[in-house]
ROSE-4610 file (N, C-alpha, C; in Angstrom, 1 decimal, always signed):
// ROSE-4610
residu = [X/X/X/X/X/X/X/X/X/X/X/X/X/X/X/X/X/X/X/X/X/X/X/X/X/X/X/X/X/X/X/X/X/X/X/X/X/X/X/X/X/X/X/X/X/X/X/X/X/X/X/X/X/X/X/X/X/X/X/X/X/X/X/X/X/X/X/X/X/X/X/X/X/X/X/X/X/X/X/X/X/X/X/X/X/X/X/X/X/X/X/X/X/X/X/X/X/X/X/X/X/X/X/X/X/X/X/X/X/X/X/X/X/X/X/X/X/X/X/X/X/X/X/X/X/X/X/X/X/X/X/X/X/X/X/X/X/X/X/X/X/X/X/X/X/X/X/X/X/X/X/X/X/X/X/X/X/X/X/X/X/X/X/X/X/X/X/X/X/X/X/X/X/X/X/X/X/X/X/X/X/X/X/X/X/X/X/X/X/X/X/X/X/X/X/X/X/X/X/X/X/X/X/X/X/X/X/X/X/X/X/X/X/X/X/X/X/X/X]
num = [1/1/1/2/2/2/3/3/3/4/4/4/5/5/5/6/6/6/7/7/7/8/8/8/9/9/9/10/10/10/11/11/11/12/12/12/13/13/13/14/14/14/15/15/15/16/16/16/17/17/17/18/18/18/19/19/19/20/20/20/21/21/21/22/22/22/23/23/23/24/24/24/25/25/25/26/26/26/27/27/27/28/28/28/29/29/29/30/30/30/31/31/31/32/32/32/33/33/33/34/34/34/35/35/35/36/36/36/37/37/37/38/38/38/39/39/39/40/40/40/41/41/41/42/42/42/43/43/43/44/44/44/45/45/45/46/46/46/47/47/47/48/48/48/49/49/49/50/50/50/51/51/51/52/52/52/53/53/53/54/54/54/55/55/55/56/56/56/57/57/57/58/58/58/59/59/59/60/60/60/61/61/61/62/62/62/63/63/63/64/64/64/65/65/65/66/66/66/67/67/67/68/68/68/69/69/69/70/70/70/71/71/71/72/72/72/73/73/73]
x = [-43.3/-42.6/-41.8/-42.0/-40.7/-39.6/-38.8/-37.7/-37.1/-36.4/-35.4/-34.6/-33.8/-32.7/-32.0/-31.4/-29.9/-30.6/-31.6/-32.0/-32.0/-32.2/-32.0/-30.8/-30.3/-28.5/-27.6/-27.0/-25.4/-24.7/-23.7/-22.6/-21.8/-21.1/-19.9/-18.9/-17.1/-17.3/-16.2/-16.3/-15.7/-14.3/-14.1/-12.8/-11.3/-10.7/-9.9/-8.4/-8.5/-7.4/-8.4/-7.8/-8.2/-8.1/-7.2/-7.0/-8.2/-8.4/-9.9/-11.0/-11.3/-12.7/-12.3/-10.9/-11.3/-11.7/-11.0/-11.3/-12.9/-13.6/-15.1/-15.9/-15.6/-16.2/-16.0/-14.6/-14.0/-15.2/-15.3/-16.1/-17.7/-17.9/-19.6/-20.1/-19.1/-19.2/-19.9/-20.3/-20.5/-22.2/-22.5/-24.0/-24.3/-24.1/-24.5/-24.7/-25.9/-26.6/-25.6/-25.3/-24.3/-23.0/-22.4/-21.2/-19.9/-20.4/-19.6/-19.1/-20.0/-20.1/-19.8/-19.0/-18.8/-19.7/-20.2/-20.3/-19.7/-19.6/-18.2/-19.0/-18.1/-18.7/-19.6/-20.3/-20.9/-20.2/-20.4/-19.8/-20.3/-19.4/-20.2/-20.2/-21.6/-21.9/-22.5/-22.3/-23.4/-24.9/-25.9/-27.1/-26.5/-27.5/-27.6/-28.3/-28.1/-29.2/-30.6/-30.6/-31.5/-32.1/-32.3/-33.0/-33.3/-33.2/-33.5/-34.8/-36.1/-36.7/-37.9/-39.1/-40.2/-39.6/-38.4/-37.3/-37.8/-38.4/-38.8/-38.2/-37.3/-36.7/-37.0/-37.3/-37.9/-36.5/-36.7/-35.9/-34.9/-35.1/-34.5/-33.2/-33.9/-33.0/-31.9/-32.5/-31.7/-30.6/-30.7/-30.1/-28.8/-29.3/-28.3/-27.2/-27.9/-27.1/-25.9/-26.6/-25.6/-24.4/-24.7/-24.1/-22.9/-22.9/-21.7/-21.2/-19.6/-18.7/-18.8/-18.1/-17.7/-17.3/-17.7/-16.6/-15.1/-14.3/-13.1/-12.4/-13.2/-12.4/-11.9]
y = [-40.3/-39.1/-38.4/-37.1/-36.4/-36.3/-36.0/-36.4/-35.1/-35.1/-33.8/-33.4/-31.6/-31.0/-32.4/-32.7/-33.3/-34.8/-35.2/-36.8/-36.5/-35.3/-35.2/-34.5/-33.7/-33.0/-34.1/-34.1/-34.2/-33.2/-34.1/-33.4/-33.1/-32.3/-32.4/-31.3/-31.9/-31.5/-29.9/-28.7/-27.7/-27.4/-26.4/-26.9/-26.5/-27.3/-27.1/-26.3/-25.6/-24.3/-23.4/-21.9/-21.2/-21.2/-21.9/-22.8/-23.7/-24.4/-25.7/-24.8/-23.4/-23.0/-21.8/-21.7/-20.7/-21.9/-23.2/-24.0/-24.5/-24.7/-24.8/-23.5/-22.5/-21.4/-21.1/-21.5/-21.5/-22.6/-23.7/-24.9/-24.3/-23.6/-23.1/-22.3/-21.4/-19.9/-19.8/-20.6/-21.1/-21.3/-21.7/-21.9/-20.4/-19.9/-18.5/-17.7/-16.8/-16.0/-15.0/-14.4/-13.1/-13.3/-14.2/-14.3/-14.2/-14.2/-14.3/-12.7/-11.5/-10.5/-9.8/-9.3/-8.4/-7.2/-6.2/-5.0/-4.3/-2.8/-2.1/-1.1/-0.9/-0.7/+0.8/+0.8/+2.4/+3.3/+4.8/+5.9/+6.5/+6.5/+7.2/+8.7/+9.1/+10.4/+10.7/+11.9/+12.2/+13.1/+12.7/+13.6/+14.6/+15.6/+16.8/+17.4/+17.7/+17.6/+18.1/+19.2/+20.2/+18.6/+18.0/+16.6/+15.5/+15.8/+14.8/+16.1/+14.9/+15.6/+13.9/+14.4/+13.7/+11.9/+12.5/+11.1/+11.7/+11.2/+11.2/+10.2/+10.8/+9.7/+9.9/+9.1/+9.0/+9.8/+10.7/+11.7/+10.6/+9.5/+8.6/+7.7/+7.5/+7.2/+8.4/+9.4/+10.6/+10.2/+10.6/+10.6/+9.7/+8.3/+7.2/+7.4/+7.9/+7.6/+9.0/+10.0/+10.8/+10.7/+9.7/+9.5/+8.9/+8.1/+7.0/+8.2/+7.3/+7.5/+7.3/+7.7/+7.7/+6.4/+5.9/+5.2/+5.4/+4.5/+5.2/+5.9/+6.3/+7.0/+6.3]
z = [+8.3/+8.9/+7.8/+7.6/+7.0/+7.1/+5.9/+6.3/+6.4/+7.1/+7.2/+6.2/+6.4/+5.6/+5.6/+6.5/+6.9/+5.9/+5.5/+5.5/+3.7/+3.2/+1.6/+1.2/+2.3/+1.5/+1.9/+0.5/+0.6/+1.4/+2.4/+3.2/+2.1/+1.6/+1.0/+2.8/+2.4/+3.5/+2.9/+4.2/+4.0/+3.1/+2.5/+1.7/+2.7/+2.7/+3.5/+3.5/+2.0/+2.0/+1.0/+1.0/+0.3/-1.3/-1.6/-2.9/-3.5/-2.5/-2.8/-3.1/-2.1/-2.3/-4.0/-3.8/-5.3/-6.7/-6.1/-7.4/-7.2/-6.4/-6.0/-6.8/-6.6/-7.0/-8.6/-9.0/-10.5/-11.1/-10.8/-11.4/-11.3/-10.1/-10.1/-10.9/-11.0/-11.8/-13.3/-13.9/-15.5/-14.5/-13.8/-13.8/-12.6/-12.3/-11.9/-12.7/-12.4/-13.8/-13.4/-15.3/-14.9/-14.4/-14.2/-14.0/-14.7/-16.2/-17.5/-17.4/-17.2/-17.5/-16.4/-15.8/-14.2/-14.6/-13.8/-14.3/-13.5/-14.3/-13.4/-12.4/-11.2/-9.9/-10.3/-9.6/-9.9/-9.4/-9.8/-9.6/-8.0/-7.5/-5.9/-6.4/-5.5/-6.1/-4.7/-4.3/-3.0/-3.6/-2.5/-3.0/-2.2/-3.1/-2.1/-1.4/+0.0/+0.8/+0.9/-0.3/-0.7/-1.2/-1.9/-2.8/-1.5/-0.9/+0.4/+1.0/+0.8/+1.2/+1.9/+2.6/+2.8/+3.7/+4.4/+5.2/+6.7/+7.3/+8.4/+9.6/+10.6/+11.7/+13.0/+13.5/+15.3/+15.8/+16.7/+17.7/+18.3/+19.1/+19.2/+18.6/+17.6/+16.2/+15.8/+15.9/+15.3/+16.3/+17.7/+18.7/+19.2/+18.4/+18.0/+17.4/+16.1/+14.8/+15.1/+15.6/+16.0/+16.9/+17.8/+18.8/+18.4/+17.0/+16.8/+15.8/+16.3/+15.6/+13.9/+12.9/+11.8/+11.2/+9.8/+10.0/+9.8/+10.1/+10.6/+11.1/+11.7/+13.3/+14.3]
């Protein structure tokens, strides 16, 4: 019979302050690719709508997306 997730992981169990998990993530961080190096956030830029072209949306959909609020409103 195979053996299950649960029959080959280790439990380790949840960390139990926010302290524990930044030292869990401090000790992990050295084996995640790219983590030495941040890169810096990108620049928000809007298209302009004239460059928006060939986006095709179901009437329905339109109808939705219109309907909701903003965020933060």
């Amino acid at each position: 019979m195979p053996k299950t997730v649960k029959d080959v992981t280790q439990h380790t169990p949840e960390p139990e302050s926010l302290d524990e998990l930044r030292r869990d993530c401090a000790r992990m961080a050295p084996h995640w690719p790219g983590a030495r190096t941040p890169r810096p956030a990108p620049a928000r830029r809007h298209t302009p709508l004239s460059a928006i072209h060939g986006v095709s949306v179901p009437a329905a959909s339109a109808r939705l997306l219109d309907g909701m609020s903003e965020y933060g409103d």
